[in-house]
C-alpha positions in Angstrom: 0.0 0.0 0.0 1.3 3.4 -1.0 1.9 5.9 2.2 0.4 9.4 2.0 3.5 10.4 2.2 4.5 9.3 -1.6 1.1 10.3 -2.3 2.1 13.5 -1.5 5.4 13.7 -3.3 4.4 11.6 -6.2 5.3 12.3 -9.7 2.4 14.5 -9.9 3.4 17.0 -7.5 5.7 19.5 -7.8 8.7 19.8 -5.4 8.0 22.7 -3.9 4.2 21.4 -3.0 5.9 18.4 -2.0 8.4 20.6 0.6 5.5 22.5 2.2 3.9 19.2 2.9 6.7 17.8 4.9 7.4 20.9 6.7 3.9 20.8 7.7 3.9 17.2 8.9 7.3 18.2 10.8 5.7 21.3 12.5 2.5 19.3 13.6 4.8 16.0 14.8 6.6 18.2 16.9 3.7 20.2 18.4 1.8 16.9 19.4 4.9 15.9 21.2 5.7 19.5 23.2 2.5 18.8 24.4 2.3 15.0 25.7 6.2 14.5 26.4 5.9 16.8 29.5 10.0 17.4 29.8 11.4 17.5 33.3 10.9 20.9 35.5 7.9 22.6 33.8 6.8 22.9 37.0 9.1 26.5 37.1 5.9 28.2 35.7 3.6 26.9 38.2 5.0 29.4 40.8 3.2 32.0 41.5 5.0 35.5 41.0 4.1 39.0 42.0 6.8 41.1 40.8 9.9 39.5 41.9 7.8 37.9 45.4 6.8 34.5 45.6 2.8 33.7 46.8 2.0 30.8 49.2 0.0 28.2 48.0 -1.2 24.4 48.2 0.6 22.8 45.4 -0.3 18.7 44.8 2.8 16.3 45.4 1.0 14.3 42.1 -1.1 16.4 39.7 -4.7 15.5 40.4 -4.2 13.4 43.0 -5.5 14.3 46.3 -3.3 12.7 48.7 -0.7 15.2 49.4 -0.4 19.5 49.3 2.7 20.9 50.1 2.7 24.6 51.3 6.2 26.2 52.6 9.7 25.0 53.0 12.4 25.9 56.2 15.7 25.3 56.9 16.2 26.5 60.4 18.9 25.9 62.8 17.5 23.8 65.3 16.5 21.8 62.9 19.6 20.1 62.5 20.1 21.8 59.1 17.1 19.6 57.9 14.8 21.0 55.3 11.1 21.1 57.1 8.2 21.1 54.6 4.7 21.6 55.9 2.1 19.6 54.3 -1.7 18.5 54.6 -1.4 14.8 53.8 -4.4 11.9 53.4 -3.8 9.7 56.0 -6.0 6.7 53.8 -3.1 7.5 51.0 -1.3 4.5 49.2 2.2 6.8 48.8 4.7 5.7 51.5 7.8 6.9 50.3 9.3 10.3 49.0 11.8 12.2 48.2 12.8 15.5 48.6 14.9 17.7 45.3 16.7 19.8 46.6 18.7 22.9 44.4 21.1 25.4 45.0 20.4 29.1 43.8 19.5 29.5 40.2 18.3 25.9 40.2 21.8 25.2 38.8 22.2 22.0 40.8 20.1 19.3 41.8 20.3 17.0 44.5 17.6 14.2 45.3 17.3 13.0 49.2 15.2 10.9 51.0 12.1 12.5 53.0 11.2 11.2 55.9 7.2 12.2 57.5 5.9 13.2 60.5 2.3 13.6 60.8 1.3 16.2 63.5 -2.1 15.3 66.7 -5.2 16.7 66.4 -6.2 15.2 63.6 -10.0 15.0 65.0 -10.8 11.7 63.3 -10.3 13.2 59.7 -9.4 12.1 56.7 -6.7 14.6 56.3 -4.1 15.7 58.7 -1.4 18.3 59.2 2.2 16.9 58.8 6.0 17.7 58.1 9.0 16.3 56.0 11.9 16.1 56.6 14.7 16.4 54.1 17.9 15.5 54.9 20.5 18.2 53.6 24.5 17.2 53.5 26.5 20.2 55.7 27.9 22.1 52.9 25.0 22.2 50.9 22.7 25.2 50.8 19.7 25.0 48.8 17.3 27.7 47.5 14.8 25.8 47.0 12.7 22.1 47.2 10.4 19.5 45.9 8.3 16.6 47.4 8.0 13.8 45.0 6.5 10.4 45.2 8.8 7.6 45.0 9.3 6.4 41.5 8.1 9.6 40.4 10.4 11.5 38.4 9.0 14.9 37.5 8.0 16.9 40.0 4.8 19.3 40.4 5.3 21.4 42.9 8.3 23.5 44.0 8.6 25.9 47.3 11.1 28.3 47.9 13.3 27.2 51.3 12.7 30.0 54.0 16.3 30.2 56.2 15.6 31.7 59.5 15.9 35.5 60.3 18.0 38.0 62.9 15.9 39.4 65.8 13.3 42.0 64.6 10.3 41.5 66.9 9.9 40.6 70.7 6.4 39.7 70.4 4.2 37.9 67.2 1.1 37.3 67.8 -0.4 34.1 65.0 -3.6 34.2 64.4 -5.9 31.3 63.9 -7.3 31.1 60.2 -9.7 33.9 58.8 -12.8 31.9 57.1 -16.2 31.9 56.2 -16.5 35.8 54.3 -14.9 36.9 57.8 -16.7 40.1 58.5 -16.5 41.3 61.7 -13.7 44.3 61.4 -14.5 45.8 64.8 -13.7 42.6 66.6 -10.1 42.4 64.1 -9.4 46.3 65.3 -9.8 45.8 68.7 -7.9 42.6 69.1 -4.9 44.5 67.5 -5.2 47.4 69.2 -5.4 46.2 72.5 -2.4 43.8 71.8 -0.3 46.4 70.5 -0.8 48.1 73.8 0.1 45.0 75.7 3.1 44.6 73.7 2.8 43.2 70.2 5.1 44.2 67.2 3.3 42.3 64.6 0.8 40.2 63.7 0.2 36.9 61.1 -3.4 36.4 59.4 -4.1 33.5 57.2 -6.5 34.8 55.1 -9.3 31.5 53.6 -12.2 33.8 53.0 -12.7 37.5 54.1 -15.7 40.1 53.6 -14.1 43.1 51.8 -14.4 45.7 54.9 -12.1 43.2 56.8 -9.7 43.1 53.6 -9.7 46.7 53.8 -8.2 46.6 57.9 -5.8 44.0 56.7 -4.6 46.2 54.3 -4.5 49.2 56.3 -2.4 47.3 59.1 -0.1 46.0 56.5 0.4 49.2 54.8 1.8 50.4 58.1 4.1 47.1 58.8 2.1 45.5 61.6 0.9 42.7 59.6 1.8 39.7 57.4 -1.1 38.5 55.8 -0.7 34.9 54.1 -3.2 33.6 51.9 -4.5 30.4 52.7 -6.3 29.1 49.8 -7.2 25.7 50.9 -7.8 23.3 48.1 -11.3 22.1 47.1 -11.2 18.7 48.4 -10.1 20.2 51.5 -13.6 22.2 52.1 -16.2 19.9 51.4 -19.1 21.2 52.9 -21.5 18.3 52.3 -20.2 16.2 55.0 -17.9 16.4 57.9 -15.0 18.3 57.1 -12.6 16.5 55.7 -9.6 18.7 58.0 -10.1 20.0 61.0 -11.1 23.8 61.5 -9.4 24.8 57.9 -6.2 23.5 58.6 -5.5 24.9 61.9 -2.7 22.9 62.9 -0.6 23.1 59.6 -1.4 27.1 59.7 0.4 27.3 63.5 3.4 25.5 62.6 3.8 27.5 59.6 3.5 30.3 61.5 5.7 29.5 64.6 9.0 28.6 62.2 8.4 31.2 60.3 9.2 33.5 63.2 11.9 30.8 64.1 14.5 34.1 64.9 12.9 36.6 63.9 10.5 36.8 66.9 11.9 36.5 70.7 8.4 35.3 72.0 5.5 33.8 69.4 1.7 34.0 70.7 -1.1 31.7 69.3 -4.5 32.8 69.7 -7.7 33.6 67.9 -9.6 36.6 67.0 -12.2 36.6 70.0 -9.1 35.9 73.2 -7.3 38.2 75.0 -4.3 37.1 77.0 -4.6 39.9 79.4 -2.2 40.1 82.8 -4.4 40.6 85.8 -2.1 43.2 87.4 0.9 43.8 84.8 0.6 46.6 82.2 2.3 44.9 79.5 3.5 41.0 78.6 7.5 41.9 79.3 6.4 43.1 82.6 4.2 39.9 83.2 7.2 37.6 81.9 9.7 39.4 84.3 7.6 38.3 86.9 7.6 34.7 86.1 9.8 32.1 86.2 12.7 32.8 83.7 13.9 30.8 80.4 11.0 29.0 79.9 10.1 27.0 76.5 6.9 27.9 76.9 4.0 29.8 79.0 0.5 28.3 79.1 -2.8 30.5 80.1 -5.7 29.2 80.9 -9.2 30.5 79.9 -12.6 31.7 80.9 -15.7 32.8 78.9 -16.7 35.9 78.9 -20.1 35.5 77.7 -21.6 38.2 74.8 -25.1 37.5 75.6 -24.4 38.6 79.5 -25.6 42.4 79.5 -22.8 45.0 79.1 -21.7 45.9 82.5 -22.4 50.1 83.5 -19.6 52.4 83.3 -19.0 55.8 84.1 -16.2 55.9 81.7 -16.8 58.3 78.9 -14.3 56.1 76.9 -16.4 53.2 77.4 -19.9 54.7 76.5 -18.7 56.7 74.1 -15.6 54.8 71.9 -16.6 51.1 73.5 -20.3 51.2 72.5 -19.6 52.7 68.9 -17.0 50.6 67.7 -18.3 47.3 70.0 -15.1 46.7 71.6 -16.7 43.8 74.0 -13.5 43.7 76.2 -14.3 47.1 77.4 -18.1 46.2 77.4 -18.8 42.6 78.9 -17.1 42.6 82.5 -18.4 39.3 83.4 -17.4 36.1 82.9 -17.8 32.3 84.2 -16.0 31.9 87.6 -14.9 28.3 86.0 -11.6 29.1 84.9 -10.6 25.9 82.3 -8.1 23.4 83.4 -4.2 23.4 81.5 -4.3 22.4 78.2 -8.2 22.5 78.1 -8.9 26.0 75.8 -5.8 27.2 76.7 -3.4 29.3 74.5 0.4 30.2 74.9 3.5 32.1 74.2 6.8 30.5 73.2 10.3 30.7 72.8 10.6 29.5 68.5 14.1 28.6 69.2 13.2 25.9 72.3 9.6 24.2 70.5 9.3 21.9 68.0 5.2 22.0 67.3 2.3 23.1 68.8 -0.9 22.5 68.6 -4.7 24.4 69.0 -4.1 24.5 72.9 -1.3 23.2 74.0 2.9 22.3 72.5 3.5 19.1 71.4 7.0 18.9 71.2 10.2 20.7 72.9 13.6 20.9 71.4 16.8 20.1 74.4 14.4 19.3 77.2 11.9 22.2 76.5 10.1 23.1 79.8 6.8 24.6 80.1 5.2 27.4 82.3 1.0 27.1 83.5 0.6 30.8 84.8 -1.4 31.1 87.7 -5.1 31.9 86.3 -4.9 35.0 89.2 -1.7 36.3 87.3 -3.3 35.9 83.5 -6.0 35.0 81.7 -7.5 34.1 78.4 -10.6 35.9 78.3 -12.6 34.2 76.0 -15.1 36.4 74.6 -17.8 34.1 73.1 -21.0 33.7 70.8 -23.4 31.3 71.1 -25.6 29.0 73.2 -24.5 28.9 76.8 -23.0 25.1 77.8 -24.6 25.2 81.2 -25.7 27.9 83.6 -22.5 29.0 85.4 -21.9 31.4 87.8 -20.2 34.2 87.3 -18.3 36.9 88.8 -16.8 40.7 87.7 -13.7 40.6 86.4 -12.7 44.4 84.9 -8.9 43.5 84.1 -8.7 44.5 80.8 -9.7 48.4 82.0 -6.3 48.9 82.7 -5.4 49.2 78.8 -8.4 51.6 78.3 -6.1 53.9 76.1 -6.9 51.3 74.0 -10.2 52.8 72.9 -8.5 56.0 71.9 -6.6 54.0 69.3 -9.1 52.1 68.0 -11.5 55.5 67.3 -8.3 57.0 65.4 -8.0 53.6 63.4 -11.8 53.9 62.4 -11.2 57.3 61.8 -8.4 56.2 59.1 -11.2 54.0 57.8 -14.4 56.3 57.7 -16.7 54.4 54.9 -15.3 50.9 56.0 -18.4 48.5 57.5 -17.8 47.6 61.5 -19.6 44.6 60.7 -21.2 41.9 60.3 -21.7 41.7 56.8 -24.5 39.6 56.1 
């Protein structure tokens, strides 16, 4: 049988007709295969670039495979020089070995390593859980940047820049927990900065899921002024199932606090975990160094325990002007609600922290997991400080409850949130329905 090659250069056609026709079967030959060869290290485009800064985001170990999302990369001192990478991993996944790629600046040289996991608690029963790797790194290498890949797997789709650890620029971070749900309540995001910057805080890290746009626009304004890092935390889809049980706990909680706590690994003295509607407030010190001077010294980590401060308990009468004219406005509740539940929660139950980076290894929602050298931890005397817990929703049982007006010692507060909102004048206070 004659080809339709010949056909095409047969007697009958000319040459040149005969030329074009090759050309063309050349051009089309090599566009099919561009497209299904997939050469090593396309993944370079799949970064995300703004200008010359790199964006956080879940990238898939295996392209459309659900079983493992990588997000950041560290290589921190107490570390052991190891590569860290934090991760969201299915623990019902088949994949049981990996490797980590690891390249020197430019991506000019390439070095593959074996990656060892560690899943972090608090799973909650789900599916998916929080989790590190490890990648070993030899002593005189010093990488730029890294890849998880399946064993056997040879090209690999994701690629994270490594983040080294920093000099001291902060004594006090505050990490907050995840923002979610079209997160509108900008008066409770002001007054949880404010008052912490009066206790002490230099910065603050949001992990932004899903925000209304008058919260956005607070973000923005505390960023524009330094005091904020605000991450994006685009969890994939089969991460936020909302027809069943979710398939992670609370949006990725536990993955978001790790991230956060070695990513102040040196750059912060002291790292603070809590979430939008706590307080850690000292009962008699005006600010967290004076509290800390007053405990016991060089400690890994110290715990606070935590009360609710109910918001369906009436606000409590002040003859404050600050209070009934700045609190009431702008709904800062720890200057309005000045009860709470006498039960005070026992350690580790609802409590939240501050930690030394250098000395911890992970935490978790409420308590640290893991110490580096023999890490000791602190519980502060409830009298000393307290969580205060300001919370929505049906009450758990009839408690008692008793005055507790701490927080009126950082009433200058108020002056600072009415000159934020003042910066801010056509910006919602929220809810946004």
């Amino acid at each position: 049988m004659t080809s339709k090659t010949s056909k095409v250069c047969d007697e009958k056609r000319t040459p040149r007709r005969c030329f074009l026709w090759i050309c063309l079967f050349i051009f089309l030959w090599a566009t099919i295969y561009c497209i299904l060869a997939q050469p090593r290290f396309t993944y370079i485009n799949k970064l995300k670039w703004i200008g010359s800064k790199y964006t956080e985001h879940f990238q898939p170990v295996i392209p459309g495979k659900s079983y493992i999302f990588v997000f950041s990369a560290f290589k921190l001192s107490s570390d052991n020089d190891r590569v860290s990478i934090v991760s969201i991993v299915d623990k019902y996944s088949p994949l049981h070995e990996f490797k980590c790629i690891l390249r020197g600046k430019g991506n000019s040289t390439e070095k593959w390593t074996n990656a060892t996991l560690e899943e972090y608690p608090e799973s909650h029963n789900r599916r998916f859980s929080a989790a590190v790797f490890h990648c070993d790194v030899e002593q005189s290498q010093e990488p730029d940047t890294v890849s998880l890949v399946a064993d056997g797997q040879q090209t690999p789709a994701n690629i994270l820049p490594i983040i080294s650890e920093s000099h001291p620029i902060r004594t006090f971070t505050v990490c907050v927990s995840p923002l979610h749900s079209r997160y509108s309540k900008a008066y409770q995001l002001v007054e949880m900065v404010e008052v912490n910057l009066l206790l002490g805080a230099d910065h603050f890290f949001f992990y932004n899921l899903s925000t209304n746009w008058n919260v956005d626009a607070v973000l923005n304004h505390y960023q524009s002024h330094g005091l904020a890092t605000v991450l994006q935390w685009p969890l994939p889809a089969v991460l936020q199932d909302g027809n069943q049980t979710e398939p992670i706990h609370y949006y990725g909680q536990i993955a978001m606090l790790n991230d956060c706590l070695k990513r102040n690994h040196g750059a912060s003295r002291h790292v603070i975990f809590h979430d939008l509607d706590e307080l850690i407030i000292p009962n008699s010190h005006k600010s967290w160094k004076d509290l800390l001077n007053s405990l016991p010294a060089n400690m890994s980590a110290y715990m606070f325990r935590s009360s609710y401060f109910h918001l369906e308990w009436p606000n409590v009468e002040s003859n404050s002007k600050l209070v009934n004219k700045i609190a009431k406005r702008y709904k800062a509740n720890s200057f309005l609600k000045q009860y709470r539940e006498e039960r005070v929660f026992s350690p580790n139950t609802r409590s939240k922290y501050l930690v030394d980076p250098f000395q911890v290894q992970s935490v978790g929602i409420h308590r640290v997991w893991a110490f580096r050298d023999r890490g000791r931890q602190y519980f502060v005397p409830p009298n000393v400080a307290l969580v205060h817990h300001y919370r929505e929703g049906i009450l758990e049982r009839q408690n008692s409850r008793l005055k507790d007006n701490s927080t009126l010692k950082f009433i200058d507060a108020l002056n600072q949130i009415e000159k934020t909102w003042k910066l801010l004048p056509h910006i919602p206070l929220g809810p946004i329905k």
